[in-house]
N, CA, C and O atoms as CSV, one atom per row, in Angstrom:
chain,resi,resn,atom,element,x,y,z
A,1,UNK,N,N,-46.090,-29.012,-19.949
A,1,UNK,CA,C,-45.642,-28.232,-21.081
A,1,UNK,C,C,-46.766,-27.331,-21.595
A,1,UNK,O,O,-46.635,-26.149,-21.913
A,2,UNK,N,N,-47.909,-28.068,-21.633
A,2,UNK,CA,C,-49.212,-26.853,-22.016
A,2,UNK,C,C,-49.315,-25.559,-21.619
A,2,UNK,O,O,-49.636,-24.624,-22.353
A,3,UNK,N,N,-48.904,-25.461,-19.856
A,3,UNK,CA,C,-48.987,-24.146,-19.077
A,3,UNK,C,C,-48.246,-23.368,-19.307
A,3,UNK,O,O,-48.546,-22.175,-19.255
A,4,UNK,N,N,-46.736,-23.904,-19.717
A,4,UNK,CA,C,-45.716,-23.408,-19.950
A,4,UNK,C,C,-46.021,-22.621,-21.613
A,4,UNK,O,O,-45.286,-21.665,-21.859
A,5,UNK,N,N,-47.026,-23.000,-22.662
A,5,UNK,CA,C,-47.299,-22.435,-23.788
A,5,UNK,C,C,-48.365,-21.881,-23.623
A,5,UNK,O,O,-48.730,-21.248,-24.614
A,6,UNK,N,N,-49.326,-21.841,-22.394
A,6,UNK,CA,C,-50.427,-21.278,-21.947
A,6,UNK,C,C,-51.759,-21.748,-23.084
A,6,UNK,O,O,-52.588,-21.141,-23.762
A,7,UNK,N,N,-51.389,-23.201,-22.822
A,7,UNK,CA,C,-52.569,-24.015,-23.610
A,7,UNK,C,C,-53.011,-24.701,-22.809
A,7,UNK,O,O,-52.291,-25.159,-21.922
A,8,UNK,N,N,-54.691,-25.049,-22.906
A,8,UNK,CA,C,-55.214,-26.048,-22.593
A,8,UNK,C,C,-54.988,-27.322,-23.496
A,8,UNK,O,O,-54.393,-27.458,-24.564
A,9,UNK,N,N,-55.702,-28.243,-22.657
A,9,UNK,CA,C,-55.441,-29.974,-24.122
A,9,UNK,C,C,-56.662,-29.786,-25.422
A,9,UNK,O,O,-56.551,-30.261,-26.552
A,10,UNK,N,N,-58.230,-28.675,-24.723
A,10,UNK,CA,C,-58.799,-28.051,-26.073
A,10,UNK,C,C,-57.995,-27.464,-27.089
A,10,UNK,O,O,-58.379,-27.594,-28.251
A,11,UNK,N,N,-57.066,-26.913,-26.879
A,11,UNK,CA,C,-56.376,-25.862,-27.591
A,11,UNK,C,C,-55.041,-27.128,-28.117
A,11,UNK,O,O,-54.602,-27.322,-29.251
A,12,UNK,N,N,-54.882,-27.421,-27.562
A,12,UNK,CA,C,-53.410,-28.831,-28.464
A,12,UNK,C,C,-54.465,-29.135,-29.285
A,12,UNK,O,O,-54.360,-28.858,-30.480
A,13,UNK,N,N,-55.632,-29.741,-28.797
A,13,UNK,CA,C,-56.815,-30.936,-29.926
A,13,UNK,C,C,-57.128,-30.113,-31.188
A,13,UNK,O,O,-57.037,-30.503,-32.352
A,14,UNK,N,N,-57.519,-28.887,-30.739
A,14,UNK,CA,C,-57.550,-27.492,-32.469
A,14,UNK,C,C,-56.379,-27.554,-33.347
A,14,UNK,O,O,-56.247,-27.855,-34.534
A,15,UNK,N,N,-55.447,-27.132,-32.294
A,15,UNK,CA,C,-54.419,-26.795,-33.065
A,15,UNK,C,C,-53.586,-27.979,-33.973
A,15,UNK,O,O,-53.211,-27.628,-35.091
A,16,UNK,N,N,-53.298,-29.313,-33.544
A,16,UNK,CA,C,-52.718,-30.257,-33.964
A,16,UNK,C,C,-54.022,-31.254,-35.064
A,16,UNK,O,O,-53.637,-32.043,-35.926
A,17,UNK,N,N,-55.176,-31.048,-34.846
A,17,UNK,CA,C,-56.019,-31.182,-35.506
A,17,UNK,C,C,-56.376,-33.233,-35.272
A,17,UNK,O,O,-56.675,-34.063,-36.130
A,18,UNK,N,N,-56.175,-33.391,-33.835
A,18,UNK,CA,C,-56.165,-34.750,-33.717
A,18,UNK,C,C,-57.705,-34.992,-33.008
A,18,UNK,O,O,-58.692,-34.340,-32.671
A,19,UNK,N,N,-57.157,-36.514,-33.024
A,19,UNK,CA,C,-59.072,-36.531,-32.100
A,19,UNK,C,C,-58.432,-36.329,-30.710
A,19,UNK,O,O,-57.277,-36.195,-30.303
A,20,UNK,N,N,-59.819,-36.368,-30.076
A,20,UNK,CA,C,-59.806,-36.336,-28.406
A,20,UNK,C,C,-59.005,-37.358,-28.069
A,20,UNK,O,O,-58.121,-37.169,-27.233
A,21,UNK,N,N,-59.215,-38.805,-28.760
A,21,UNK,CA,C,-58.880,-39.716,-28.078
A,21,UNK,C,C,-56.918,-39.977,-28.457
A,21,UNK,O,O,-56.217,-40.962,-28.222
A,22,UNK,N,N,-56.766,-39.410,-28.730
A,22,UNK,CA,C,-55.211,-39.015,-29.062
A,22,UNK,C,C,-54.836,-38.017,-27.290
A,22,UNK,O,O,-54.409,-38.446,-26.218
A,23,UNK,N,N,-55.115,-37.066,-27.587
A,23,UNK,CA,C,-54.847,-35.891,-26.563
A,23,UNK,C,C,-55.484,-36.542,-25.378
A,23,UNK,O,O,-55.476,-35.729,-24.454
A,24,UNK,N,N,-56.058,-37.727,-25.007
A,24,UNK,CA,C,-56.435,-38.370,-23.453
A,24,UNK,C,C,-55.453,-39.555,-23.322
A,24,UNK,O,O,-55.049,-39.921,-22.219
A,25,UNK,N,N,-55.025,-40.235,-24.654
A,25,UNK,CA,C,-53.914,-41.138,-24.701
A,25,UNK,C,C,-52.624,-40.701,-24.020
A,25,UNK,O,O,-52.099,-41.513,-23.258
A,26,UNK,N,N,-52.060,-39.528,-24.201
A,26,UNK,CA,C,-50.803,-39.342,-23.941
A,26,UNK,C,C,-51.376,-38.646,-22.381
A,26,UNK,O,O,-50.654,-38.601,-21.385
A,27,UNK,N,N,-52.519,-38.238,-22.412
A,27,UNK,CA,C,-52.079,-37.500,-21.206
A,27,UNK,C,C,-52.145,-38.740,-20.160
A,27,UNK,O,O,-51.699,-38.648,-19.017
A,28,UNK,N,N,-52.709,-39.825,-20.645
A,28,UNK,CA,C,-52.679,-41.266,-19.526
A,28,UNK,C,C,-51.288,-41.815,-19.600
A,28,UNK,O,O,-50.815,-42.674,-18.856
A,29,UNK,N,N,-50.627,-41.133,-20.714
A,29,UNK,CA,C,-49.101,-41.788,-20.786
A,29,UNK,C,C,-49.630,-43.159,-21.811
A,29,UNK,O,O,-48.738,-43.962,-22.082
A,30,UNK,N,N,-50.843,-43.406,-22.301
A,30,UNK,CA,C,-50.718,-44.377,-23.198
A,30,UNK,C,C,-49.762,-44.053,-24.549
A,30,UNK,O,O,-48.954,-43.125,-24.583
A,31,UNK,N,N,-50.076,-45.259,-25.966
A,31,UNK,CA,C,-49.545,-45.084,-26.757
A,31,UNK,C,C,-50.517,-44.058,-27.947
A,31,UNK,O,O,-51.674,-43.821,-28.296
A,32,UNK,N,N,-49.346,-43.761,-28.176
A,32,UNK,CA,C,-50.231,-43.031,-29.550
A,32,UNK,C,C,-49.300,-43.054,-30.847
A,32,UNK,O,O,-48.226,-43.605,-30.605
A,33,UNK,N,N,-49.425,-42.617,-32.112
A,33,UNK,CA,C,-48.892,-43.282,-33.111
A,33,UNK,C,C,-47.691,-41.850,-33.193
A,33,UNK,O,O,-47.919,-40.776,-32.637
A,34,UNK,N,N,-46.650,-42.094,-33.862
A,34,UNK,CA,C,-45.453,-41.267,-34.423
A,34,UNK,C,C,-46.261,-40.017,-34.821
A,34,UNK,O,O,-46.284,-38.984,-34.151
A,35,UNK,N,N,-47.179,-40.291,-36.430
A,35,UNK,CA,C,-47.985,-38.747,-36.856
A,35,UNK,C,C,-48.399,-38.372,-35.812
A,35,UNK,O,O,-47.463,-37.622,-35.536
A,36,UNK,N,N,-49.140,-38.277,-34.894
A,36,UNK,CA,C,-49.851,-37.871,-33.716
A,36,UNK,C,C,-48.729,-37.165,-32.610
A,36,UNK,O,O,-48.798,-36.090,-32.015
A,37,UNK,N,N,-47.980,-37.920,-32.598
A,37,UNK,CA,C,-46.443,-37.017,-31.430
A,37,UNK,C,C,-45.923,-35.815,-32.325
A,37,UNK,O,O,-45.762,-34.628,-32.041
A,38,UNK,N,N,-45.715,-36.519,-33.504
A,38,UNK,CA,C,-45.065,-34.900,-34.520
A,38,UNK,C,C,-46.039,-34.270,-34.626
A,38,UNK,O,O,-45.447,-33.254,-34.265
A,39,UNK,N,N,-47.160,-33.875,-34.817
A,39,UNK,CA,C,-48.005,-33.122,-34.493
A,39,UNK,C,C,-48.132,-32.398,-33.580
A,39,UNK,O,O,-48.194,-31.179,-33.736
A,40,UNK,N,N,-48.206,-33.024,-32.326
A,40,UNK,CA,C,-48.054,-32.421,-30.792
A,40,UNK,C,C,-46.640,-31.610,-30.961
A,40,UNK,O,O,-46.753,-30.388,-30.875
A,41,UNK,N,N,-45.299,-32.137,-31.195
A,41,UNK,CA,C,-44.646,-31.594,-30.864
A,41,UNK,C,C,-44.428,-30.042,-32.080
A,41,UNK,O,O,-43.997,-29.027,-31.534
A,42,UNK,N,N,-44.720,-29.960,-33.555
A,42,UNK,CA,C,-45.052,-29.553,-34.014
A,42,UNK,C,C,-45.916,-27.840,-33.305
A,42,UNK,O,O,-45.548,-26.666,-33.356
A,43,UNK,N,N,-47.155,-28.520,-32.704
A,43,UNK,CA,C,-48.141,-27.534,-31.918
A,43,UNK,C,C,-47.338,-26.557,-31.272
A,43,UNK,O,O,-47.241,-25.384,-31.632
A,44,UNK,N,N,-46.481,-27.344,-29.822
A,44,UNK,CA,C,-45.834,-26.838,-28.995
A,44,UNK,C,C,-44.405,-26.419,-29.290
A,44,UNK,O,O,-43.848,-25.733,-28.433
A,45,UNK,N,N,-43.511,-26.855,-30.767
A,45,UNK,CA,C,-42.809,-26.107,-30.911
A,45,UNK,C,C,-41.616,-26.629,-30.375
A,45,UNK,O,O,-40.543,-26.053,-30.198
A,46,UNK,N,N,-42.025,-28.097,-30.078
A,46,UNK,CA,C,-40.745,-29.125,-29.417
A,46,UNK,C,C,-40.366,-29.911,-29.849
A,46,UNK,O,O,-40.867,-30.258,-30.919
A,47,UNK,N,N,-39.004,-30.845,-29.161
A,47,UNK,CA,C,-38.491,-31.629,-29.674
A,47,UNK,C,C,-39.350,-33.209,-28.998
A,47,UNK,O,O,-39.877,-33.498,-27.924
A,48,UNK,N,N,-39.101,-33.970,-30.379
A,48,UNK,CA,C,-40.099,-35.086,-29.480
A,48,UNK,C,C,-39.702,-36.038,-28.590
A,48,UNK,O,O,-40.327,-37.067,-28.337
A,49,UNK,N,N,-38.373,-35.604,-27.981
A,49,UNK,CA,C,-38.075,-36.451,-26.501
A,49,UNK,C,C,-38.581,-35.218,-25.255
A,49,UNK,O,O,-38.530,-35.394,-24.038
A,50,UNK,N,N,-39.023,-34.073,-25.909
A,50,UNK,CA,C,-39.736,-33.168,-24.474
A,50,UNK,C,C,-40.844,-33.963,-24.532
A,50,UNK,O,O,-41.693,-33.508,-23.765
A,51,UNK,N,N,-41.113,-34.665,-24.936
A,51,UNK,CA,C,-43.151,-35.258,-24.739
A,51,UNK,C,C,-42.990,-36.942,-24.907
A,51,UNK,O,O,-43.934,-37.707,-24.712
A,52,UNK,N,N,-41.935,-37.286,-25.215
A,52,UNK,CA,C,-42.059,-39.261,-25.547
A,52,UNK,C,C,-40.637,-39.488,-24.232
A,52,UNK,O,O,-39.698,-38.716,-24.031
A,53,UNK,N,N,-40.863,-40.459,-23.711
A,53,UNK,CA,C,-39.970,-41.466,-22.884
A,53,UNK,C,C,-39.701,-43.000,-23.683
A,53,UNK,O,O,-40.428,-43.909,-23.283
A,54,UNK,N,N,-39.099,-43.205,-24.348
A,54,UNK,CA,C,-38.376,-44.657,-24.596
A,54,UNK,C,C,-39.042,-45.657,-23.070
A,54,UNK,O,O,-38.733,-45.191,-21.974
A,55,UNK,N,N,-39.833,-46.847,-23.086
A,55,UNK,CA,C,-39.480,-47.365,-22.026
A,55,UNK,C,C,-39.419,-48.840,-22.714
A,55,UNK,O,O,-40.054,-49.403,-23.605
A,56,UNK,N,N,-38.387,-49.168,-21.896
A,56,UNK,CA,C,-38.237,-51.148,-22.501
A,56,UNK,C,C,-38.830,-51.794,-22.156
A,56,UNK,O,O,-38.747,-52.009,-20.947
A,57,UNK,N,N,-40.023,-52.699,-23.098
A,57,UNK,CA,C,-40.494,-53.987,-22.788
A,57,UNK,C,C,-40.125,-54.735,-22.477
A,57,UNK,O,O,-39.172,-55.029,-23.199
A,58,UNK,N,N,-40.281,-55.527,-21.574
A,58,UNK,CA,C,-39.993,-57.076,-21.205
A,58,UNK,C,C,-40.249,-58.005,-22.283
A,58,UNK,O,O,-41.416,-58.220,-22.612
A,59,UNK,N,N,-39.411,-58.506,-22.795
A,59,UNK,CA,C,-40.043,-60.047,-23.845
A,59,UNK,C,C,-40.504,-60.813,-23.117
A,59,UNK,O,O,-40.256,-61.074,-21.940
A,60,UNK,N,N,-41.440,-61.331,-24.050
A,60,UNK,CA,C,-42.117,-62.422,-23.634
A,60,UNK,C,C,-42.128,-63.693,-24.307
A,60,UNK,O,O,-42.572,-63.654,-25.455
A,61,UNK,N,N,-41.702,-64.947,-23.822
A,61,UNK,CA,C,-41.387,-65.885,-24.392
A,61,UNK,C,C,-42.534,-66.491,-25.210
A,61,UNK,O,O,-43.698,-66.672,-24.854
A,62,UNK,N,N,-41.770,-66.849,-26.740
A,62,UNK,CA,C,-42.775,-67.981,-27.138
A,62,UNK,C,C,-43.962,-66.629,-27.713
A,62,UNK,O,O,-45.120,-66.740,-28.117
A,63,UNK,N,N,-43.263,-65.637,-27.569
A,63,UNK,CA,C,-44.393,-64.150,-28.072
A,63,UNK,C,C,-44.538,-64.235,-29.791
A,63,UNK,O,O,-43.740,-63.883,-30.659
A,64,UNK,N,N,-45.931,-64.868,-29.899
A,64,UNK,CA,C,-46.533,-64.824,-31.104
A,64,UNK,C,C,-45.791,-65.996,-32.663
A,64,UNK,O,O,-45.618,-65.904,-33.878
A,65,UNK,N,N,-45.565,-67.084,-31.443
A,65,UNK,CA,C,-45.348,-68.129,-31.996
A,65,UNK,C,C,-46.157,-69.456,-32.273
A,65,UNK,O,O,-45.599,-70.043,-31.345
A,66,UNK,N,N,-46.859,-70.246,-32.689
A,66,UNK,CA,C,-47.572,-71.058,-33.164
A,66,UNK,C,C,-47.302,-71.925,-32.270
A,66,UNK,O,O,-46.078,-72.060,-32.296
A,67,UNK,N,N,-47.851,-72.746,-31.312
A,67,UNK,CA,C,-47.355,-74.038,-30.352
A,67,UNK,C,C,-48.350,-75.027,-30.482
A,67,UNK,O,O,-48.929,-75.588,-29.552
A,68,UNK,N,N,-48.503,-75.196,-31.599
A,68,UNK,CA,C,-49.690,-76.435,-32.320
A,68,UNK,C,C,-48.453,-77.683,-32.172
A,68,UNK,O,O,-48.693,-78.835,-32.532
């Protein structure tokens, strides 16, 4: 989508006013927080399913339960 707005990820990091480590998060496909995507999408002028994928976790049993 950057090329397509003829931005580099310097030029998203100015413009959206985030840190680096935001703009290396998504580009690894890690997480990054909601303010930080509306921002991006904001920058580029998009909707925020052009830049986020929904993917489903697996549960995990017994996830963050006390077994004293």
């Amino acid at each position: 989508m950057l090329n397509d707005k003829s931005m580099d990820k310097t030029d998203l990091q100015k413009k959206t006013g985030t840190s680096w480590s935001v703009i290396a998060k998504m580009a690894k496909n890690e997480k990054v927080s909601i303010d930080a995507s509306l921002k991006i999408c904001s920058a580029l002028h998009c909707d925020i399913s052009d830049i986020l994928e929904v993917v489903e976790v697996e549960k995990v049993e017994n996830c963050g339960e006390d077994n004293a």
